[in-house]
N, C-alpha and C positions, 0 to 999 in steps of 0.2 A: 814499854815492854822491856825486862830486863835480858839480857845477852843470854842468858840461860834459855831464855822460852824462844829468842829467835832462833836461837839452835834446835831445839826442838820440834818449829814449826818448820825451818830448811829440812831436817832428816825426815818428816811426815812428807812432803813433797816432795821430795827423792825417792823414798819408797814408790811412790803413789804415780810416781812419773816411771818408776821402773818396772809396775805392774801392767801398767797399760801399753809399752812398751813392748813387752809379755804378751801381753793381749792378742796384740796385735798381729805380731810374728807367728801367733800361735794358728791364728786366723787363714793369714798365706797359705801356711802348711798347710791347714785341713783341704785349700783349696785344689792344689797340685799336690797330693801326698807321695806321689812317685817322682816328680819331677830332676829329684836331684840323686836318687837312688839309682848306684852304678850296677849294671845285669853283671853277670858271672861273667867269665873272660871267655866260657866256650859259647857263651849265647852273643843276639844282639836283638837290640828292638828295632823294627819296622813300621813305618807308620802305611795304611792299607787305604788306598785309592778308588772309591767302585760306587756305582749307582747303576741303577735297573736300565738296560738296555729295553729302548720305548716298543710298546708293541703298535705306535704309532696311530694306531686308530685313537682318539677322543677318549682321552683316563675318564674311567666313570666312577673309578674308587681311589682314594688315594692310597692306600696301603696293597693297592698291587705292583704300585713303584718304589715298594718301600724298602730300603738293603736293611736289615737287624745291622745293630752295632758292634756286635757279636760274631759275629763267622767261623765257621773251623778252617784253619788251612791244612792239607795233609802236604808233605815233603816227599817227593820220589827221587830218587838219584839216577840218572842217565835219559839216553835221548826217547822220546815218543814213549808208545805206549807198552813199551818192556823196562821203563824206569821202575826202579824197585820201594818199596814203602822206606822211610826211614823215622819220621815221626809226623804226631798230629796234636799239633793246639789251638785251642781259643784264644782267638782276639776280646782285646776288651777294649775299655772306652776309655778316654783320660779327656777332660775339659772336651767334648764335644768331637773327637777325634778316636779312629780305632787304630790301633797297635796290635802287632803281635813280636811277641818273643820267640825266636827260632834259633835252632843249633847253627853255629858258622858251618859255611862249607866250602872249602879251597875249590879254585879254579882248574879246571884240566878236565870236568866233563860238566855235563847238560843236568838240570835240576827243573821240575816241574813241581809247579805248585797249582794244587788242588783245591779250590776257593768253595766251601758249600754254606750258604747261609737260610737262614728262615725252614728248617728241619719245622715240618709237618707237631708237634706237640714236641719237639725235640729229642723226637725218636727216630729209628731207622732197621730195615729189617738187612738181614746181610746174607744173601744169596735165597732166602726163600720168601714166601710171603705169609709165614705163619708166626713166626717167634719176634718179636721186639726188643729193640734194645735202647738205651739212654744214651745221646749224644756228651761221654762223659772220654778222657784222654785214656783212660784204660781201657775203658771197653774197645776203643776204636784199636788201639792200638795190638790187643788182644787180637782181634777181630782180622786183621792185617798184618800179623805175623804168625798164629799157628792155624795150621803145623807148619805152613812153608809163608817166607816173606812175599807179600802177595805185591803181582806187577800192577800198573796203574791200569793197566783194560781190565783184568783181572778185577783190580778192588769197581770201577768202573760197572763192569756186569753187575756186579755182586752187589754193591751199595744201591737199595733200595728205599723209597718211600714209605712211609707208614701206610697200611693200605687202608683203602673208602669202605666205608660201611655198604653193606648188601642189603639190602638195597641202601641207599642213600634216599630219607626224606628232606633233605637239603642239596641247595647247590651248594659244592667244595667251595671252601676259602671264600666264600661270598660273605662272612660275618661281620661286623663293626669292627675295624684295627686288624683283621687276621690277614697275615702277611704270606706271601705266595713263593716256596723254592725254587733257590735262586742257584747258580755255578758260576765260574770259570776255571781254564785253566791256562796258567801263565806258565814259559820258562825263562830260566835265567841261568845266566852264565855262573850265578857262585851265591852265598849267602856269607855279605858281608856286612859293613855299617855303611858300603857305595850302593847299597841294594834297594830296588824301588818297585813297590806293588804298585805299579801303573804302565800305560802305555810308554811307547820311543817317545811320546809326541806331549807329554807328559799330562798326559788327561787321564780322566778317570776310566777303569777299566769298567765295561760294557756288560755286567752279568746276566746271563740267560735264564730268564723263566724255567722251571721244569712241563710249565703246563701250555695248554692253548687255552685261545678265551674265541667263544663263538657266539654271534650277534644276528638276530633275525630281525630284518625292517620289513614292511609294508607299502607297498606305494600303487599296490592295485584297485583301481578306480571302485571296482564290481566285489571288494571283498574284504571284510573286515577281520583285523587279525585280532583274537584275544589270547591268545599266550602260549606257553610251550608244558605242555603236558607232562610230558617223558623226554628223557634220553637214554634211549636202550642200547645195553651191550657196549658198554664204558669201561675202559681200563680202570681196576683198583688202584695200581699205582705203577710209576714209572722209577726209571732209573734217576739217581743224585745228579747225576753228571752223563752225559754221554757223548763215546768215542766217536767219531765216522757219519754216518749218515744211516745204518739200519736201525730199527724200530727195535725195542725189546718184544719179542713174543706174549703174548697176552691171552691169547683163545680161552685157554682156561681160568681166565682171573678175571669176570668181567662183571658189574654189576649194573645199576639202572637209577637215575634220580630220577622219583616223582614225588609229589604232595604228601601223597596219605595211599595205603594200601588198594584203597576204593577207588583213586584218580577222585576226588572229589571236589580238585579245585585244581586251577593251575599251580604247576610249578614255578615258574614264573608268568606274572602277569605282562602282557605290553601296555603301554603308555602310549597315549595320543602323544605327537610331537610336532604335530601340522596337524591344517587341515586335511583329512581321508586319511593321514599315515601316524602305523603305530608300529614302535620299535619300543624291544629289550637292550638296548645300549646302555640303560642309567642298570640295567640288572644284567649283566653277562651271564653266560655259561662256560664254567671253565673244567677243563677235561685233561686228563695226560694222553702222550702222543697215542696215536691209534692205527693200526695195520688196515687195509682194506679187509683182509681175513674175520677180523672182529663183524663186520658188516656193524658196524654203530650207524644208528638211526634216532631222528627225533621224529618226535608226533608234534603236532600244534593242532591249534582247536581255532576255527572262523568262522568266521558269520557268509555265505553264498548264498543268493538267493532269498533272503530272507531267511536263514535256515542253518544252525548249527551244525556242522560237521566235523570230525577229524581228521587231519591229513599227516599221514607217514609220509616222512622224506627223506630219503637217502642220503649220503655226505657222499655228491659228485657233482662233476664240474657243468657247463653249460652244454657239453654234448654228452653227457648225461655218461660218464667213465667215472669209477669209482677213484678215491680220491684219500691218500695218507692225510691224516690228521699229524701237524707235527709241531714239536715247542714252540711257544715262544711267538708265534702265528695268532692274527687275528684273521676266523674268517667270518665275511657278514653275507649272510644269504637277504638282496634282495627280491620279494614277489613284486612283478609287475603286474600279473593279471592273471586271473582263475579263466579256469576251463572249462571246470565240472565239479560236478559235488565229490566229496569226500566219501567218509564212511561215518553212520549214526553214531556206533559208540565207539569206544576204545578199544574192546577187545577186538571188535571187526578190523579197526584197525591194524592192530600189531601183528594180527597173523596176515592181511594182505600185502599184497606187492607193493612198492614204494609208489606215490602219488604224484611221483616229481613230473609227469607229462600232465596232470590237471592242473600246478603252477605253475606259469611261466616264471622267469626267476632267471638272477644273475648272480654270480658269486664272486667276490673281489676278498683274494688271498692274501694279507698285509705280514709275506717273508722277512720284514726287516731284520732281522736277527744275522740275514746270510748277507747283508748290505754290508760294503764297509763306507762307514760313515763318520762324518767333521759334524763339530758342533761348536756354536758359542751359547751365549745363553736366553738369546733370543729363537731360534729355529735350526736347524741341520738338514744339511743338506748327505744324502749316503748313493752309493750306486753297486750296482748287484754285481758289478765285475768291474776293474780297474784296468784290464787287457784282453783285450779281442783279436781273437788269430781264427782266419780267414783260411782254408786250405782250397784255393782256385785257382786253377790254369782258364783261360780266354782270352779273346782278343777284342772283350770289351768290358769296360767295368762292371760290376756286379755289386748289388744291394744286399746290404745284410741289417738284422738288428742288433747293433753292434752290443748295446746296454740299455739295460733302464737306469731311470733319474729318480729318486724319493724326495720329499721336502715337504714340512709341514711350515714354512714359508708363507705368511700372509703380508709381507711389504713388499710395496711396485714401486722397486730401485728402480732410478730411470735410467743407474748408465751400467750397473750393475747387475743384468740378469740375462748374460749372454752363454751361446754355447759358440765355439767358433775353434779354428783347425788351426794348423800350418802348414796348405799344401802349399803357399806358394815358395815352400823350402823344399817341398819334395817333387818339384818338376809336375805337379798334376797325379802324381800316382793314388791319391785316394782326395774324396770327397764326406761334405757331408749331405747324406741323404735328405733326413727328417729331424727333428721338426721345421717347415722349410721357411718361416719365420726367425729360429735362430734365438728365440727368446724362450729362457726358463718355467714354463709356467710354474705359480704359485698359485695356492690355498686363493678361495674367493668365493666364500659362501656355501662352498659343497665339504664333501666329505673327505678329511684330514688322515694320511699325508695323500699329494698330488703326486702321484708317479705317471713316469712321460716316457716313453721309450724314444730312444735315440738309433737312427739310419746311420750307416757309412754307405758310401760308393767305393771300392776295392780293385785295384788293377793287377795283374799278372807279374806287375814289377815293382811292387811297393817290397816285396823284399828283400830288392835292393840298397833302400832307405831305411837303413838303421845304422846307430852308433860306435856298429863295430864293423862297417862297410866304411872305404876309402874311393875316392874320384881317381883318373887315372893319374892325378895330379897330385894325390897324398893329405887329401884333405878329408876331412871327416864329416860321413855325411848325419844327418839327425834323426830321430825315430819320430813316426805320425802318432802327431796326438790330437785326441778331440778335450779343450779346454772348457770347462763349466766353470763361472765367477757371479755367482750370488752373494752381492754384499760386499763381505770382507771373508768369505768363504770362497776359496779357491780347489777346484779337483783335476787332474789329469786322465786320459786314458787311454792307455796305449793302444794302438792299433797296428797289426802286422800280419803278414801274408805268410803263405806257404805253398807248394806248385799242391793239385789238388792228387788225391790216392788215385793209382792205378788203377783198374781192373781188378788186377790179378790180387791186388791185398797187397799190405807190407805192417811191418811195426815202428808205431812211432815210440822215441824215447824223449821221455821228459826228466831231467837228470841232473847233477850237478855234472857239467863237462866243458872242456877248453873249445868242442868244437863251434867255431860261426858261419860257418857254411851256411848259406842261407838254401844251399839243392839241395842238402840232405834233410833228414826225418831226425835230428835230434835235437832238444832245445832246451838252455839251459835252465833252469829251476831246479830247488829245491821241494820238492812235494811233500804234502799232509796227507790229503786225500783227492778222491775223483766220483763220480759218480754219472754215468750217463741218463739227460732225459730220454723220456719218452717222446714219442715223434711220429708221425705217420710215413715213413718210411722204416718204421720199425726198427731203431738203432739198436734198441738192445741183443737183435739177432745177430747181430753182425761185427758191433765194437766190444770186445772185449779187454778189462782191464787186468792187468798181470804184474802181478809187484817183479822186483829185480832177478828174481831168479828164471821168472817164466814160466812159475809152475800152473799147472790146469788147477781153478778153484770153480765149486758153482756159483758160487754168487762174482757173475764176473761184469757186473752193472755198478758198483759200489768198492770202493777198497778204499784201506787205509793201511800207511805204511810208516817205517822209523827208519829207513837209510833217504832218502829223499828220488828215491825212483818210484815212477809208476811208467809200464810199457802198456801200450794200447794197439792194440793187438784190428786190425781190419782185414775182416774173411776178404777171399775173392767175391767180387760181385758179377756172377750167372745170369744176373737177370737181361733184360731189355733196355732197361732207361739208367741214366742217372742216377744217385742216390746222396742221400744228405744226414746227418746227425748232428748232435749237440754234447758235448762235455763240458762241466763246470770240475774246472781243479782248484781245488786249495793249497797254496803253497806259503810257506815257511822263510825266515832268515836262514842260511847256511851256515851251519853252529861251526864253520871254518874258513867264516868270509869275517870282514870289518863288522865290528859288531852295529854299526851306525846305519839310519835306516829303517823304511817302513818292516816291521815283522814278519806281516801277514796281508796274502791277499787274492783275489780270486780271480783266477782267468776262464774267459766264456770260450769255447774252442767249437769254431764250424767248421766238422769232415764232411768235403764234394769228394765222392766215389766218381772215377768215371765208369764207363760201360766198354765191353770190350770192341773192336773194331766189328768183329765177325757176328755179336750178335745184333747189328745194327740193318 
């Protein structure tokens, strides 16, 4: 080959090694085409942490756990729910990963961020439930600033679902891949490039369903279930997000899923899943939250007697009390056994009275949404309060239920599945009551998650055992906790006293404050919200809750607030006997304490009223 043509054939293979080269590089890029691309100087990117908080009962679909890669985040500036709008974008996806791009924001107040993912066709209505609009950054944005920059309860009320068809001949969101609205809301101390859309604890943040999903089994010997006909008097649609703990109003928005205009077939059919038992768990029923007002009811259709019948059944509990349907809830009505026949057809049905004394029947509420709960990636273990406060005076211990336990937990750790205390630090002043084995139970063959309620024993003087009490010696003494250690899952939960209310009534504060008097009625926390249960003492006659000013509200069973007080307010008790209540508060990090630290978390609070001497 003469020197000429090796030269020509080295520049051919220089080229040809420079194209593939090319090639190649060009390759990379297509794969991360943002990856090296700097945001504006007033932006930053954020990479967005979250998966579907479990509704715990047995996933029968997968895309009802499914978060879009997509999300809107909305921006509010200052604290709770009078932060103001400031902007709203979509997240997108990079390599399997979501992001979003948001305006920086210096430090020196409170920033809520608005998480809505999986928008109903990706639409949304905004304060009514006639007009539709397109999950697009102008409209929203539109939407939340005129005429006035709208606060986050404000966009909260206002930002609506796309509403259900009237009637509905489908169950909602029951189709192949169709995904179920989803929220959270986070705050953060600033929006910078240190900014992280996830938990303190740095796991992914827990978002809430907008809907409930409801599960009818069978297990009655004498009666065969064949499906769920109707569900009459169903919310159109619910709020994106919601504040506090009231229901949006609905009475006049309500529609009905059945089959076919005739009832011609079931709505949903049940499945054999044993022998004699047949359950809708592989097909749910999913509904937005619902007021007792609404009076929502299903029909089902069984076989008694040899004999087709219809049975209306009300949505109430086992003593037969009406019963809020609420997000994010799974509830499953077991029947254990018929009584009596139904009604021949449907319409006789719907306009009778509800049939719920001809089944007998149990109903298990699956709350986990209000749990706070640990995970790895085997099972989680969550509990429905982290501190149990105790308000009793006696001169002998007293039993309470202090928490429940959740776990969808099927391994029998053998040295790992203890609940246990540390009274032998606090001189005897509290116990544990129940369960009196001391072991965790777990999942075993039944119905997933196992929740277990947990006992204390409580003395008169347990509050003198806390961490901001000293011996006369100058030592410090430690707060009662009951320890739960499943696995490599470890939970605390604080336990504490309080001398129990007077007669006469007084005001407890729950507050951010220096004082520790463990005599007085104040206690510090930072508050979200409150809401008293219902009770057969009749709490809600009597505790009333009152944000920081004291003002008279009627809804004084439910509050939510943005300075971190809630007062609770207890009438004089006239009566005869004793009296008892329940308050569940939600309380918050102190946006002017160390930022380090659980955020969020709920306390179960049992007010003992005593009775006066003279009506004794």
């Amino acid at each position: 080959m003469t020197k000429a043509a090796i030269h020509i054939t080295n520049l051919f293979y220089l080229i040809f090694m420079i194209l593939i080269s090319s090639c190649v590089h060009e390759i990379y890029l297509s794969e991360e085409p943002e990856e090296e691309k700097e945001e504006p100087m007033d932006k930053v990117r954020i990479e967005i942490f979250t998966r579907a908080n479990p509704y715990n009962l047995p996933t029968t679909r997968a895309a009802e756990s499914e978060v879009g890669m997509t999300p809107w985040v909305l921006v509010f500036k200052g604290n709770g729910e009078n932060a103001t709008f400031v902007e709203a974008v979509q997240a997108f996806e990079l390599v399997g990963k979501r992001y979003v791009i948001l305006t920086k924001q210096p430090a020196g107040t409170k920033y809520q961020l608005l998480i809505l993912a999986n928008p109903l066709n990706n639409r949304f209505c905004y304060g009514d439930a006639g007009t539709l609009y397109e999950f697009t950054k102008d409209i929203l944005s539109d939407k939340l600033t005129n005429p006035n920059i709208e606060t986050l309860s404000d966009a909260c009320k206002k930002l609506l679902t796309e509403p259900l068809a009237s009637p509905s001949f489908t169950v909602p969101f029951s189709g192949t891949n169709q995904t179920i609205p989803m929220s959270y809301l986070l705050e953060v101390d600033k929006i910078d490039n240190t900014t992280k859309i996830e938990n303190n604890d740095k796991s992914s943040l827990l978002l809430v369903r907008t809907l409930a999903k409801m599960i009818i089994v069978n297990k009655a010997a004498n009666f065969e279930f064949k499906g769920v006909m109707a569900v009459v008097n169903v919310p159109r649609q619910g709020q994106l997000h919601k504040l506090g703990n009231s229901i949006m109003g609905n009475t006049s928005n309500l529609t009905e899923y059945q089959y076919d205009i005739n009832y011609s077939a079931p709505l949903v059919t049940a499945e054999t899943v044993a022998a004699g038992e047949q359950s809708t768990e592989n097909n749910p029923i999913y509904l937005y939250e619902s007021d007792t007002q609404n009076n929502t009811y299903i029909i089902i259709k069984g076989t008694y007697e040899n004999k087709d019948y219809y049975y209306k059944m009300a949505i109430v509990n086992t003593a037969l009390e009406s019963m809020n349907i609420l997000r994010n809830r799974t509830y499953t009505f077991t029947i254990i056994a018929a009584k009596g026949p139904g009604y021949d057809t449907m319409g006789d049905a719907k306009v009778a009275k509800p049939s719920n004394i001809d089944l007998d029947f149990k109903i298990l509420v699956d709350d986990s949404d209000s749990y706070e709960i640990m995970a790895n990636n085997d099972y989680y273990l969550g509990v429905s309060n982290s501190v149990f406060i105790a308000y009793y005076t006696g001169t002998v211990e007293k039993g309470y239920e202090a928490f429940k336990l959740t776990t969808d937990c099927k391994t029998d750790f053998p040295n790992s599945r203890t609940i246990s205390t540390n009274r032998e630090e606090l001189d005897g002043s509290f116990n544990l009551a129940y369960p009196a084995d001391r072991i965790i139970p777990i999942v075993d063959g039944g119905i997933t998650p196992r929740i277990t309620p947990v006992g204390v024993y409580v003395t008169e003087w347990l509050m003198w055992y806390e961490d901001t009490q000293y011996t006369s010696g100058g030592v410090q003494r430690n707060n009662a906790y009951v320890t739960l250690k499943l696995g490599n899952l470890e939970k605390k939960i604080h336990i504490r006293q309080r001398r129990a209310i007077p007669a006469a009534g007084l005001t407890l504060k729950y507050m951010p404050t220096a004082d520790t008097d463990p005599t007085g009625y104040e206690m510090k926390y930072y508050c979200l919200s409150a809401y008293v249960e219902d009770g057969s003492d009749d709490p809600k006659n009597w505790i009333k809750l009152r944000p920081s000013t004291g003002v008279h509200r009627e809804d004084t069973d439910n509050i939510t607030v943005d300075d971190g007080t809630i007062l609770i307010e207890v009438l004089p008790n006239t009566g005869s006997a004793p009296r008892s209540g329940i308050i569940y508060l939600t309380t918050i990090k102190d946006p002017n304490s160390n930022p380090s630290g659980s955020s969020m978390q709920r306390i179960k609070i049992n007010i003992n009223q005593l009775v006066s001497v003279s009506s004794n």
